[in-house]
N, C-alpha and C positions, 0 to 999 in steps of 0.2 A: 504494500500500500504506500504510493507516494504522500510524502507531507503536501497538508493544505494550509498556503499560505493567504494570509488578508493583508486585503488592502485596503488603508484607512479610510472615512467616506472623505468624500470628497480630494480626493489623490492618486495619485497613478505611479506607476513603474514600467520597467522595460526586461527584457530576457531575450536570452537564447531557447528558440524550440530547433530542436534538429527533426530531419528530414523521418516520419515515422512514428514521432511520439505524440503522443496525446494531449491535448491542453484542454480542459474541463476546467471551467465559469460558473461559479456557484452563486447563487444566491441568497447566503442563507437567514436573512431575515424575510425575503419577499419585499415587491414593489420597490425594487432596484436597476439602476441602468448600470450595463462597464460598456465603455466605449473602447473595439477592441483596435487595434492597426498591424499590418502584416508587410514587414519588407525581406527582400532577398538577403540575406547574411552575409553572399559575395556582391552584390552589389544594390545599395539600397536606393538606387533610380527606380528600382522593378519591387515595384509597388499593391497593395490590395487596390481594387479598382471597382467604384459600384455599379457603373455606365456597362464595364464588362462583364461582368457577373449577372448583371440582369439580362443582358445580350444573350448570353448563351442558357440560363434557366428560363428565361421567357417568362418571368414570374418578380412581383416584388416581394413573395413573401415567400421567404429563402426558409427551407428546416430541414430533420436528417432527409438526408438523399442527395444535397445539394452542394456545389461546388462553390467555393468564392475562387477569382481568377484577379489574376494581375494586369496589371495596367501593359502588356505584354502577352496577353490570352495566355497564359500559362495556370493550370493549377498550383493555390497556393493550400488552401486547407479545402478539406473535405469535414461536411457535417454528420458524422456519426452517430450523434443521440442529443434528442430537443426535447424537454420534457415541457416548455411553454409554447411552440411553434408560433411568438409575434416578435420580432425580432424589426428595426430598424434599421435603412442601405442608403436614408436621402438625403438626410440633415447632418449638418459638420459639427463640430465638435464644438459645445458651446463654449464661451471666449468672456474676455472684460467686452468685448463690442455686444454682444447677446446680451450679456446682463444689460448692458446701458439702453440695447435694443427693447428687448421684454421685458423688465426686473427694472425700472427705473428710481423707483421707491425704496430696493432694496442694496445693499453695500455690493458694488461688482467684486468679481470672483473672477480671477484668471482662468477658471473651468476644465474642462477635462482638455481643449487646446492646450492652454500652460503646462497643465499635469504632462501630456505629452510629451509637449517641448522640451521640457525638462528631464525627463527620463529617457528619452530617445537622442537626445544630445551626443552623452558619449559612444552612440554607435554613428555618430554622424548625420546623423538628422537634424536641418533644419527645420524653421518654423513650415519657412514657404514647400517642404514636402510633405508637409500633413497634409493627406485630401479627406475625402466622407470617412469617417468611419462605420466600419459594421459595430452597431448599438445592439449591443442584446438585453434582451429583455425591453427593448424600449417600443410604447405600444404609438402606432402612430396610423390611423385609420387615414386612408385618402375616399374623399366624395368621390365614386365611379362616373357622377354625373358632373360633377364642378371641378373633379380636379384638387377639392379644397383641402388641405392637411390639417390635421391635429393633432394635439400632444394630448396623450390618457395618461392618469397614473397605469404601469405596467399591470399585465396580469398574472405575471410570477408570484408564487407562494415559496416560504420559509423552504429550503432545501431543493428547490426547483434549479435545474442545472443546462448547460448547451457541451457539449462534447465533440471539438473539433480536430483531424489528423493532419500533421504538417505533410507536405506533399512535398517540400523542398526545406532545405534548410535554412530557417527562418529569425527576424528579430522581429519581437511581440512588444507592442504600446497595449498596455490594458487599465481602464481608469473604473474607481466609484464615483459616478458624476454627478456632477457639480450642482444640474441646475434643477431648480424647484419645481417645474412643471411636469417633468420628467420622470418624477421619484416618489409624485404624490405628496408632494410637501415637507417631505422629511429625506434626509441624508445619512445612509447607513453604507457597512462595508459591503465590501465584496470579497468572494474567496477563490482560489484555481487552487490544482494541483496540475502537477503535470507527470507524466506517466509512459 
């Protein structure tokens, strides 16, 4: 049994997944987002990508069976066990601009962007290579008829998990996020193991 590690709310880290292993996103209190990010380990131009992921699943709403692909049509994880199947591909990682944007009442928060930045740093990432992240657990309904987006509190419960397999060898951004809309109002951790 690999250890399960948390991550604080509202904060993020970064890792090595290699080419094979498992990385499992837990939730364990429920109505929690982690924003995750997936780059090449040899070269982290080659990027998770949502434009091409949704290109090749023909679907926005990605669960086990499904591939996430790099900004290079290449597989990067494979989704092998979803126990919530609502999972977020559209929206970027929210930021001090988001807060200022929706949250203007409330003190801004560097968001799961910063958290990013800051953890993916020493593998060489910049700000300006963060693109979408894949948001799990984050519930986000589109009007089929408007087009129009929403943010829900998630529909994960305490112990509800995503279980995804590196398909190459990989460096993982994975955050407890930040913003309030998102989490149902409340900011709790998030757990992985890797395996």
């Amino acid at each position: 049994m690999s250890e399960t590690i948390e991550i604080a709310p509202r904060s993020g880290t970064a890792f090595r997944l290699l080419a094979g292993q498992r990385l499992t996103v837990i939730d364990p209190r429920g109505v929690q987002v982690a924003d995750l990010l997936a780059y090449n380990a040899e070269d982290v131009r080659e990027v998770i990508s949502s434009g091409r992921t949704f290109d090749y699943a023909e679907t926005i709403r990605l669960t086990a069976g499904h591939l996430l692909y790099s900004n290079r049509s290449r597989p990067m994880l494979a989704i092998v066990e979803d126990t919530v199947g609502r999972h977020d591909f559209l929206l970027t990682p929210c930021s001090y601009d988001t807060f200022h944007h929706f949250y203007p009442e409330l003190p801004p928060h560097r968001g799961c962007f910063g958290n990013l930045a800051e953890a993916l740093a020493p593998y060489g990432v910049t700000e300006d290579m963060i693109p979408v992240a894949f948001n799990c657990f984050m519930n986000v309904p589109v009007d089929g008829a408007t087009g129009k987006l929403e943010v829900l509190p998630p529909t994960s419960r305490a112990g509800d998990h995503l279980t995804l397999e590196a398909r190459m060898d990989l460096i993982i951004g994975l955050t407890a996020c930040s913003a309030p809309a998102s989490n149902g109002g409340s900011f709790k951790p998030i757990h992985y193991r890797v395996a």
